[in-house]
N, C-alpha and C positions, 0 to 999 in steps of 0.2 A: 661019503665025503662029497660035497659038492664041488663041482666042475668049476675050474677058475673060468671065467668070460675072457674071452679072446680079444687083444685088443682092435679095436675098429679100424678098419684101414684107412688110408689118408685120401684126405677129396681130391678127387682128380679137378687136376689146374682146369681151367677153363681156357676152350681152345679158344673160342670170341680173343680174350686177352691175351693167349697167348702169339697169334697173328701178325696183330698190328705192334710187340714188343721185336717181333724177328724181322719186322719189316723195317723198322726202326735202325736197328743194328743193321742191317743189310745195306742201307741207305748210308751210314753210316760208315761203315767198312769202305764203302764203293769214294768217299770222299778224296782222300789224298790221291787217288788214280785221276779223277776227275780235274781234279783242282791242276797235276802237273801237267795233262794233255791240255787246261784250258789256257794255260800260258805261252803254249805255242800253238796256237789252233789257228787253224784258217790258210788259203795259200798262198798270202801275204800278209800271215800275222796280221790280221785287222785287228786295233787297238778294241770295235768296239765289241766283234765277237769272244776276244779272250773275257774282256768284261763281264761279260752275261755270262762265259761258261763259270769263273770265278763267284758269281752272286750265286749261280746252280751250285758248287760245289759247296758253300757255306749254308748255303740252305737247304742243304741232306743232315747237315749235321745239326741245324735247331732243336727236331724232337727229341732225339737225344740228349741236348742237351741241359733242357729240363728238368729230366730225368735223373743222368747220371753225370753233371757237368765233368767228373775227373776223367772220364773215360772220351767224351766229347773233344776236352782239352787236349789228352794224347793224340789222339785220332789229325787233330787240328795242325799240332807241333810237326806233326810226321809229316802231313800234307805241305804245309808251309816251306819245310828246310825242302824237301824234295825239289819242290820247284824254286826256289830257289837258284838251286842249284846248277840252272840251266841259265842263269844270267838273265831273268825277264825283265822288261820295264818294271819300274819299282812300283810306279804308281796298281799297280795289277798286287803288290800285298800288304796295301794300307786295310782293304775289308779283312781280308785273316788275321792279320794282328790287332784290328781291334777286335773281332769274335775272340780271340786269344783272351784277348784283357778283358771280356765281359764274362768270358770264364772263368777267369781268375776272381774276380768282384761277385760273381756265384756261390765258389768255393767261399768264399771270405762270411757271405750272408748265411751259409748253411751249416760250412766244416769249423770243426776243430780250428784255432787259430795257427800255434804252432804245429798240430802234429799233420795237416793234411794243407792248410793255405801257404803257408811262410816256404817249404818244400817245391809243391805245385808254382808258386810264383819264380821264386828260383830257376828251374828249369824253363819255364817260357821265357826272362828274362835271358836265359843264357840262347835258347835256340833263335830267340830274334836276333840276338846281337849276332850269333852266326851266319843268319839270314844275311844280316846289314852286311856282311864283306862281302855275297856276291852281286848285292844289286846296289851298291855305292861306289864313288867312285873318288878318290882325294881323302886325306886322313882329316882335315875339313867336316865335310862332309860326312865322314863315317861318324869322330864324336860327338856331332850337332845330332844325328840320327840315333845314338846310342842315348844320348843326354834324353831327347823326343822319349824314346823307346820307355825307358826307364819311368819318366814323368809319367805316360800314360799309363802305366801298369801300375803305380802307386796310387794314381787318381780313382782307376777301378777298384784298387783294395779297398781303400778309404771311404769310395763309397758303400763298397760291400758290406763293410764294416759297422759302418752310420746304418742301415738298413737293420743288420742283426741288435743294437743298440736299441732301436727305434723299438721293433717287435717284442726286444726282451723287456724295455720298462713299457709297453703298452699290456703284453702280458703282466707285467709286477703289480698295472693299474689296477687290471682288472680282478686281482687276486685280492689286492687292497678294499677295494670296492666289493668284494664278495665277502668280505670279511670285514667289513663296516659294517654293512644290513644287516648281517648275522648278527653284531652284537648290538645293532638297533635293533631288531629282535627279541631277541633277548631283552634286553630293556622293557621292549614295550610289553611282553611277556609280564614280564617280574612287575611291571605296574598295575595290568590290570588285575593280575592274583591277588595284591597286596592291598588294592584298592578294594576288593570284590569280598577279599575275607575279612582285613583288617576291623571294618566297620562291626561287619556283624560277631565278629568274636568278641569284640569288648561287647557289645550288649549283652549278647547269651553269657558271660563269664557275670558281668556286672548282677544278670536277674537269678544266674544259677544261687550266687553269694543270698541276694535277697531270699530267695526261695526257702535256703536252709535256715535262713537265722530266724524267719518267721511261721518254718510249718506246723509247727508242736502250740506257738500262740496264736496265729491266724492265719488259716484255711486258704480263707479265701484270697488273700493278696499272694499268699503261694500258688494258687492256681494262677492266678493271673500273672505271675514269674511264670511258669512251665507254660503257660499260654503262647505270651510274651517270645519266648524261648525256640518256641514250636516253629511259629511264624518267622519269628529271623531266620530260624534253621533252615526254614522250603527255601526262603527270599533268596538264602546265599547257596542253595543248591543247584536255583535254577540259574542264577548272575554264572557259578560253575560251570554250568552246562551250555549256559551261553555263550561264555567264554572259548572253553572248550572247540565249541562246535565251529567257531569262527577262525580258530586257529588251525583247525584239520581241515585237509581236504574234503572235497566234496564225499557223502558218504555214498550219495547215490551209484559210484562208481566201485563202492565197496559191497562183495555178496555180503548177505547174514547181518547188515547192519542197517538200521534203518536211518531216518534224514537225521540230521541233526537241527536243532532247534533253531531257527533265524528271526527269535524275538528281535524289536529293537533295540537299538544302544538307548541307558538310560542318559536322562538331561533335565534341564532343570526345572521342566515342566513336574519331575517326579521330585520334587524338594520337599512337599506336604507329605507324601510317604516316606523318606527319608527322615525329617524333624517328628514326624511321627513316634518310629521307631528309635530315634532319641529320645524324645518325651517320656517313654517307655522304661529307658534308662535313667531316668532320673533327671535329665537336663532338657530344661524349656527353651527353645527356640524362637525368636522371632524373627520373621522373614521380610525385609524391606526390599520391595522392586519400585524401582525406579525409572524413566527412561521408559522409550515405547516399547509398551507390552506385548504390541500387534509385530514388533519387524521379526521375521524370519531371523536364527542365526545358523551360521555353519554346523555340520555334524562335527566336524573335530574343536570345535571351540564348545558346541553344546557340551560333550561328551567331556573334554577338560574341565569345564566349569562346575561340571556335578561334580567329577572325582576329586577334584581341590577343596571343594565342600563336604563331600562324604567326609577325606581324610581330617580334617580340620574338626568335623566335631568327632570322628572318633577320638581325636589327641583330645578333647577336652575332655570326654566322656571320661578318658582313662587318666590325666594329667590334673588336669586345669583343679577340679573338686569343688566348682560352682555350680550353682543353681541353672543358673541362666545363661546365655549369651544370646550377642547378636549376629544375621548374615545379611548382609545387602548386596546384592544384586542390581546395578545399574547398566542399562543399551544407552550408550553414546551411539554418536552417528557412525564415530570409526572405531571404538575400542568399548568391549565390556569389561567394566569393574567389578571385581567378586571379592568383598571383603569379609573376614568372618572374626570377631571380635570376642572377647568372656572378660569378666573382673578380675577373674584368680579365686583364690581362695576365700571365701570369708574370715575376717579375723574377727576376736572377741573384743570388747570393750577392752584398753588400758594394757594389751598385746602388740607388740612388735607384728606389721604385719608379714606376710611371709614371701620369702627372696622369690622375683623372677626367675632368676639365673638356675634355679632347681629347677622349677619344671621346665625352661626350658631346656634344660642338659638333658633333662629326663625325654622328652620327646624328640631328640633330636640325634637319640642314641637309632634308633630304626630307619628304616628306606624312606616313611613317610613324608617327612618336606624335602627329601632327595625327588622322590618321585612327583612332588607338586612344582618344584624347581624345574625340571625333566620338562614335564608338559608343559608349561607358562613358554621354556627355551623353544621346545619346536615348532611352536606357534610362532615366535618371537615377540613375544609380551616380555614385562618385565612382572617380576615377580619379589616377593619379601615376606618375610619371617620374625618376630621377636618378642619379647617384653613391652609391653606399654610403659608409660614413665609414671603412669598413675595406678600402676599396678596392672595383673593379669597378661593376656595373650593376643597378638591378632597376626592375621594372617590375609597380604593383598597379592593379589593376580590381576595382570591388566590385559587382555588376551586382544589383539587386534584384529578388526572386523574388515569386511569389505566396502565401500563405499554403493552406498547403493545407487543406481543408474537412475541417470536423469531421463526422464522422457524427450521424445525427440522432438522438434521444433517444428513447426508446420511450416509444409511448402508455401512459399509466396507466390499468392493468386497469380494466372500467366494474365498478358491483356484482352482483355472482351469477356474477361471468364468473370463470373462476381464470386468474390469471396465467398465465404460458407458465415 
């Protein structure tokens, strides 16, 4: 029978820490002794040595009081009535009574409301005001000081209070905000899956159908389906792995696994391999660019603009059931235009032609123009979806660009200098 393991012993405290906590306390303890000899100190009570011994005694009990304000507070209470109680100038326990109250607005920022502030305040209210009858003098006087007393100890809760308020909804931000990115995350996640397979599964589904209706009558355009097929297949393995690899962490940091793939994000420079592999599918594409060819655009605008276009002819690929469509592509100076247009259906001579409103319910059942809406939004482009009035589909994104930087203006020649 094996031997039960004994449990581990407990770590020994650390004496470092433990130290400077007993010196604390010590310091501490020693206050109300302090605080009553400093209200009669001196051998003519000098008003400014009791002062100084007073700011000493309040300021034994500081560390502590960060620490452990309810214990500080007692400590305080006790120091205060004591000397009190020997009738000193008042002005000698305006500093304790407010430390009292800064106590009190600690409690209030840290504790429990009712079970340790509402209690805690009570009690210092009650031992000031006992204070207040040996160092007043007139009933006057006493409930001008009581009234004082009172005000200021509410003024400390309140703010104590405003403080634990403050931190709780800065915390509630920051939970909000951790839990927004997450589900922008997510989002952006579920876009580029949907972007990255949606395309090529309608193909491969589209060429598998051809493949079989034609293998037993021609060969050769089944091979060219399985071909077809092959190549989407890799295309969307590696867009996978690309994906993938850009969502995990760095691998390098992972044993047994090696880098992950850091291709580029695709963009519209890849729209010839894209219509391509439409072409493939049965749907010819024509490409209109517009607008300067040469301007550089953004990575997230690039990257939006493919996938708006990828999704758009996938929906026709699998919807629309034309031939053809078009995609144009225009660079304005401030906004690029991504339109991608198809007829619809062909109808036959002396045929009703066929309703919009079906294919578009049909493609509008999936994430796809959710996620083209999605992207166009976080750009802040506007963006649109529907039926033509002449029949068929189209689909605009207008994605806004940066303005591009003027060159800077030449200094003006200084005098005796000649111009260039």
């Amino acid at each position: 029978m094996p031997a039960t393991p004994s449990p581990s012993p407990p770590a020994p405290a650390d004496p470092g820490r433990r130290v400077p906590t007993l010196l604390l306390w010590c310091a501490a303890v020693v206050h109300p002794f302090v605080l009553f000899a400093g209200v009669q100190a001196g051998p003519l009570r000098s008003t400014e040595l009791r002062l100084f011994l007073t700011l000493v005694a309040v300021g034994l009990l500081l560390p502590l009081a960060r620490r452990r304000p309810e214990a500080a507070l007692g400590l305080l209470l006790v120091g205060l009535f004591a000397a009190s109680t020997t009738r000193p100038y008042a002005g000698l326990t305006y500093l304790p009574v407010l430390t009292a109250d800064a106590c009190v607005g600690l409690l209030a920022a840290r504790r429990p409301l009712l079970r340790v502030t509402l209690p805690a305040a009570a009690v210092t209210l009650t031992v000031q005001i006992g204070s207040a009858l040996y160092t007043t003098s007139g009933q006057d006087v006493f409930v001008t000081t009581v009234v004082a007393l009172a005000l200021a100890l509410l003024t400390a809760g309140l703010l104590g209070h405003a403080s634990r308020e403050r931190r709780a909804h800065a915390a509630e931000l920051r939970a909000r905000t951790a839990a927004e990115a997450v589900t922008a995350e997510r989002l952006r996640i579920a876009r580029e899956l949907h972007d990255v397979i949606a395309h090529s599964i309608g193909v491969i589904a589209i060429q598998a159908g051809v493949g079989r209706r034609v293998i037993d009558t021609q060969p050769a355009e089944a091979r060219n389906a399985l071909a077809t097929i092959e190549t989407t297949s890799r295309e969307t393995l590696a867009g996978l792995r690309r994906t993938l690899g850009a969502l995990r962490a760095s691998a390098k940091d992972v044993p047994g696994h090696g880098a992950a793939p850091r291709d580029p994000a695709p963009g519209l420079a890849d729209l010839e391999r894209l219509t391509a592999s439409t072409a493939a599918a049965g749907v010819r594409v024509e490409v209109r660019r517009l607008g300067d060819p040469d301007r550089s655009l953004p990575p997230e605008a690039d990257l939006a603009a493919y996938r708006i276009v990828q999704e758009s002819l996938t929906n026709v690929v699998r919807h629309a059931g034309t031939p053809t469509c078009r995609v144009t592509v225009e660079r304005g100076e401030d906004a690029l235009l991504v339109e991608i247009t198809d007829a619809g259906r062909p109808t036959k001579p002396g045929t009703a032609p066929a309703s919009p409103a079906s294919a578009t319910s049909t493609a509008s059942t999936g994430y796809g123009i959710v996620g083209m809406r999605e992207r166009t939004a976080l750009l802040g482009g506007r963006f649109s979806a529907g039926p033509r009035p002449g029949g068929g589909f189209h689909v605009t994104a207008v994605l806004p660009l940066p303005l591009p930087s003027l060159p800077a203006a030449p200094e003006p020649a200084r005098e005796g200098t000649p111009a260039p």
